[in-house]
C-alpha positions as CSV (number, residue, x, y, z in Angstrom):
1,X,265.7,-80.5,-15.8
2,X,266.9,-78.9,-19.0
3,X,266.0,-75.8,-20.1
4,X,263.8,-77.1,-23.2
5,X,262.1,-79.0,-20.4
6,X,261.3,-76.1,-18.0
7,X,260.3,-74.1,-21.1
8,X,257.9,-76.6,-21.8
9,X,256.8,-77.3,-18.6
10,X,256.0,-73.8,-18.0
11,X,254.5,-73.8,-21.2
12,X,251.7,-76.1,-20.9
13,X,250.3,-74.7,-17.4
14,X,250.4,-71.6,-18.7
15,X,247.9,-73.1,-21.9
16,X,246.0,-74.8,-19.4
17,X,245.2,-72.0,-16.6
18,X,243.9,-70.1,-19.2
19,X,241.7,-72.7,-20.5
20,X,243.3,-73.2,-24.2
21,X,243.8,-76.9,-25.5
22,X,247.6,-77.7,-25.1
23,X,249.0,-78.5,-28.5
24,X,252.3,-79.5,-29.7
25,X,251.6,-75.9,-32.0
26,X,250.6,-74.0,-29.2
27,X,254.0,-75.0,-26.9
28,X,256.2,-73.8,-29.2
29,X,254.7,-70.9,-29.8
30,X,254.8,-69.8,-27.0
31,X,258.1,-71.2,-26.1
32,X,259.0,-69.2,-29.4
33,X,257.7,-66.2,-27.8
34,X,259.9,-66.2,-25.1
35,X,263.1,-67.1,-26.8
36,X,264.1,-69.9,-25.6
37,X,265.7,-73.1,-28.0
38,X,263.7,-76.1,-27.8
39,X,264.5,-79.4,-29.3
40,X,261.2,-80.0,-31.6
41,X,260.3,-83.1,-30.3
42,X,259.7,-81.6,-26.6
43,X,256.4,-79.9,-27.3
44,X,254.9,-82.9,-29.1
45,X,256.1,-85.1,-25.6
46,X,254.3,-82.7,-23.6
47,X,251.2,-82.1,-25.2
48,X,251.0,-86.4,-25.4
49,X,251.4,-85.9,-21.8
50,X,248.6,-83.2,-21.4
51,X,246.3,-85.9,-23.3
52,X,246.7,-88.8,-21.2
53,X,247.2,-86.7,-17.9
54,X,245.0,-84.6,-15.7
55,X,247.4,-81.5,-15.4
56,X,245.7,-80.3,-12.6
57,X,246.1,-84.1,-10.7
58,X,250.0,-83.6,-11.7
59,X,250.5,-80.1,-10.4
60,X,248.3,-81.0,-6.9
61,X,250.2,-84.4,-6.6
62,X,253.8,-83.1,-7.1
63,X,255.3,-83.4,-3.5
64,X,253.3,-86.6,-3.0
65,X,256.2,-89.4,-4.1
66,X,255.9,-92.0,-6.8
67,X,255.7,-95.3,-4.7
68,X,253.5,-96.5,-2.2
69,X,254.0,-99.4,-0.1
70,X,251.0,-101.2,1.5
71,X,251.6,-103.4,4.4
72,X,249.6,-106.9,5.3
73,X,247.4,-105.8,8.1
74,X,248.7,-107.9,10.7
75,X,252.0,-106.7,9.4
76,X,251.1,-102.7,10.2
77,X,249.6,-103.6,13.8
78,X,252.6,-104.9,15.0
79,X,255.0,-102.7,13.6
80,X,252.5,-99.7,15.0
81,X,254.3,-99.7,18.7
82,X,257.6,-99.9,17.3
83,X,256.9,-96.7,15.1
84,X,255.3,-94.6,17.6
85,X,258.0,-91.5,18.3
86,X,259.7,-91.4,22.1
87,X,258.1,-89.4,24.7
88,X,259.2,-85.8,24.9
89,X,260.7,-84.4,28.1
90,X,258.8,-82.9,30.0
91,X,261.4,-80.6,31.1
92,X,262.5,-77.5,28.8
93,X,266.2,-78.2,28.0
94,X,268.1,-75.0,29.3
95,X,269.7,-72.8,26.6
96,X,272.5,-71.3,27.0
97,X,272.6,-67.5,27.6
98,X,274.0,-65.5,25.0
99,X,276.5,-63.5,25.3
100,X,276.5,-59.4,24.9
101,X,277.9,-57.4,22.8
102,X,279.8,-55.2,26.1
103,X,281.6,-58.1,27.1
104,X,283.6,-58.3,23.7
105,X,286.4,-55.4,23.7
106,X,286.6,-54.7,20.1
107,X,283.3,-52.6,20.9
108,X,285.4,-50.4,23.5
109,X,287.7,-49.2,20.6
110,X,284.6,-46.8,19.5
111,X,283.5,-46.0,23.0
């Protein structure tokens, strides 16, 4: 993401959380403010965005991916035993100690 972008970006939340109506005007003003270089047609692209968009939908759905894959019913049952993860052992794999500082002689030199 380019600079213009993040500007923008940054931009039309900030319009938003304080309730203002996010304008091509209004996103470079304030990208103005803060002295950054915008290419002119990245405020218009965002506040086209803003119109068609819930920004609130886009910043709760950001981590959630783009495509989703539905599988035939059937399809999902029988793929279900093959997808469950392995048992854990029961057992608590040993660590290995760690080692002190007194064994190392280096630490004798100041001793």
């Amino acid at each position: 993401m380019s600079a213009s972008e993040l500007a923008c970006t940054y931009a039309t939340l900030i319009l938003h959380d304080e309730g203002i109506p996010v304008t091509a005007e209004k996103i470079a003003t304030l990208v103005k403010a803060a002295n950054v270089p915008v290419d002119s047609y990245w405020p218009s692209l965002f506040a086209k965005l803003a119109e068609k968009r819930n920004i609130e939908d886009l910043v709760l759905n950001v981590g959630s991916g783009g495509a989703v894959s539905v599988a035939a019913p059937g399809v999902a049952e029988a793929a279900a035993p093959a997808a469950a993860p392995p048992p854990e052992d029961k057992k608590k794999k040993e660590e290995p100690e760690e080692e002190s500082d007194d064994d190392c002689p280096i630490f004798d030199l100041f001793t």
